[in-house]
C-alpha positions as semicolon CSV with decimal commas, in nm:
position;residue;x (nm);y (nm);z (nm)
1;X;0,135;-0,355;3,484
2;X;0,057;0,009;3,492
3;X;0,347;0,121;3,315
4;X;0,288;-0,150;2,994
5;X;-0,057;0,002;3,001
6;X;0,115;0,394;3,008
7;X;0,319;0,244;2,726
8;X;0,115;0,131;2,494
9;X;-0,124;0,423;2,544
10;X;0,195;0,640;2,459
11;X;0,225;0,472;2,164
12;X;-0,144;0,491;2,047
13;X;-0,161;0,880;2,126
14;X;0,160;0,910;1,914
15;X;0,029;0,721;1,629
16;X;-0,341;0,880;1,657
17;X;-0,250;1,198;1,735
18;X;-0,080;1,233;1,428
19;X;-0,356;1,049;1,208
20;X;-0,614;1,303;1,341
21;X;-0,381;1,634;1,272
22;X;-0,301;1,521;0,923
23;X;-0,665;1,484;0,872
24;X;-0,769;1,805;0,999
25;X;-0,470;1,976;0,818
26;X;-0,557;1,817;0,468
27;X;-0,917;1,877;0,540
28;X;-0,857;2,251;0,566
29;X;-0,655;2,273;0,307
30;X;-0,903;2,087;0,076
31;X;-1,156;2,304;0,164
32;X;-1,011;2,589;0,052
33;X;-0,908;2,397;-0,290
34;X;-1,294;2,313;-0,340
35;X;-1,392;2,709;-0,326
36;X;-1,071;2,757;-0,503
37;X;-1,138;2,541;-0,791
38;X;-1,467;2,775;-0,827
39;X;-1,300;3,048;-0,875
40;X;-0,984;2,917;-1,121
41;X;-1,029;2,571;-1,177
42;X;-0,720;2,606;-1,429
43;X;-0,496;2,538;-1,129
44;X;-0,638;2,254;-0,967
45;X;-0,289;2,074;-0,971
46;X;-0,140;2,350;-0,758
47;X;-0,426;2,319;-0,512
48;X;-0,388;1,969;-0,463
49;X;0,000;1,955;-0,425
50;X;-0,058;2,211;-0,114
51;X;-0,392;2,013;0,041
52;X;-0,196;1,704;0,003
53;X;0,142;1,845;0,238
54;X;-0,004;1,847;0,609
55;X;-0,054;1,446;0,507
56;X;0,330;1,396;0,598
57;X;0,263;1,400;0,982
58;X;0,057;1,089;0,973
59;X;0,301;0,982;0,808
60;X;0,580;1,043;1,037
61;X;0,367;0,917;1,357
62;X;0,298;0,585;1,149
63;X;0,710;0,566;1,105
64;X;0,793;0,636;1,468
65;X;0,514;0,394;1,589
66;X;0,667;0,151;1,385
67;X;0,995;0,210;1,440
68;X;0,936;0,197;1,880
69;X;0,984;-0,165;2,011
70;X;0,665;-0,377;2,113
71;X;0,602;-0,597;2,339
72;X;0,595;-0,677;2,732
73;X;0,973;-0,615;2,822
74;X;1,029;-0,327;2,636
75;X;0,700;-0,145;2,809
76;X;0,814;-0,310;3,161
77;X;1,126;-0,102;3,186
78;X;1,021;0,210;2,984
79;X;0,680;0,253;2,996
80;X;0,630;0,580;3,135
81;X;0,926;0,715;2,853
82;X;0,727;0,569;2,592
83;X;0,386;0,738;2,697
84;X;0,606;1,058;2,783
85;X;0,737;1,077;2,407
86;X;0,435;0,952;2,237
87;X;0,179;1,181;2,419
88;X;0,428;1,506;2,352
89;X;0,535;1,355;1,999
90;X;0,170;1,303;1,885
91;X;0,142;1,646;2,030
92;X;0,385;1,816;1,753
93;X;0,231;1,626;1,516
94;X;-0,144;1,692;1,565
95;X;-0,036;2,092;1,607
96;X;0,199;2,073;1,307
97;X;-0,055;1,959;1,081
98;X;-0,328;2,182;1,153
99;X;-0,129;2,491;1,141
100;X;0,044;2,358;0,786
101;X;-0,298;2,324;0,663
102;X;-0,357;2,636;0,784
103;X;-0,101;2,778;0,599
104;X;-0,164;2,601;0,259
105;X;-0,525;2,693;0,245
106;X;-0,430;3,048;0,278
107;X;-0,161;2,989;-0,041
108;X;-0,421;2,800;-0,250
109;X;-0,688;3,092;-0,154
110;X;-0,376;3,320;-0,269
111;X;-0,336;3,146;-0,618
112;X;-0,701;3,160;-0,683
113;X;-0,694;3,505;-0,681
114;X;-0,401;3,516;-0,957
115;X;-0,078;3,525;-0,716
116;X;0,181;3,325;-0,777
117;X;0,284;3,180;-0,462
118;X;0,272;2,844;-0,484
119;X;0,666;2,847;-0,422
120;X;0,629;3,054;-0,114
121;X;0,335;2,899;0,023
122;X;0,533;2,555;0,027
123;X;0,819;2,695;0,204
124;X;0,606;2,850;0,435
125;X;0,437;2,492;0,519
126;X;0,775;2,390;0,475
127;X;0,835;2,561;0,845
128;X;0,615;2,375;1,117
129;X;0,645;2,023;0,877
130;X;1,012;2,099;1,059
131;X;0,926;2,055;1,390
132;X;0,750;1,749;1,324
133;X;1,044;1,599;1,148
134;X;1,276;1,726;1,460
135;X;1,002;1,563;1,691
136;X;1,029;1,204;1,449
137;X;1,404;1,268;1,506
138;X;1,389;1,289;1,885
139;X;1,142;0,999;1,894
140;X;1,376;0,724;1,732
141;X;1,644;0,834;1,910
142;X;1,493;0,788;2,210
């Protein structure tokens, strides 16, 4: 019974874990868009393409979680895998998506100012939006 429990839980961290990072990222990223769009309002498209990117690793958590099989046999035999992958899974996530935010706040504060790095800034948040993919990767084939 413990290891359905250690299961599921895995599961829930992976899922939540990446729910809460994307939130945080997209959150600091938006922030810096609002002061941004005091300063240059003209580029208020550019500011919400990069608040909108640290969104993806909700995304990718929702995917794997949907992607893992359910039920009572599955968490019978694996259930200690499953809360191994989903706790360190939901890990890159939540990380991923606060530093990408990170990242994209400091390129929206950058095109405020008259820079033009939009193209930069997304490869840039293009790097740790990597590691979450390779950490979706790992998941399904797990």
């Amino acid at each position: 019974m413990l290891t359905v429990i250690l299961g599921y839980v895995g599961l829930a961290l992976m899922l939540c874990l990446a729910g809460i990072g994307s939130s945080i990222g997209t959150t600091i990223a938006g922030n810096a868009a609002e002061g941004a769009l005091k300063k240059n309002p003209e580029k208020s498209s550019s500011y919400m393409i990069l608040s909108a990117m640290p969104a993806t690793q909700g995304l990718y958590g929702f995917v794997a979680f949907l992607m893992w099989p359910k039920g009572m046999e599955a968490m019978m035999d694996k259930g200690f895998l499953y809360f191994a992958v989903g706790l360190a899974a939901g890990a890159v996530f939540l990380f991923s998506a606060i530093r990408q935010g990170q990242v994209c706040a400091n390129g929206i504060i950058g095109i405020s100012q008259g820079h033009d790095v939009q193209t930069n800034t997304m490869i840039y948040a293009a790097l740790p939006e990597f590691y979450a993919i390779l950490s979706l990767v790992a998941t399904l084939m797990i």
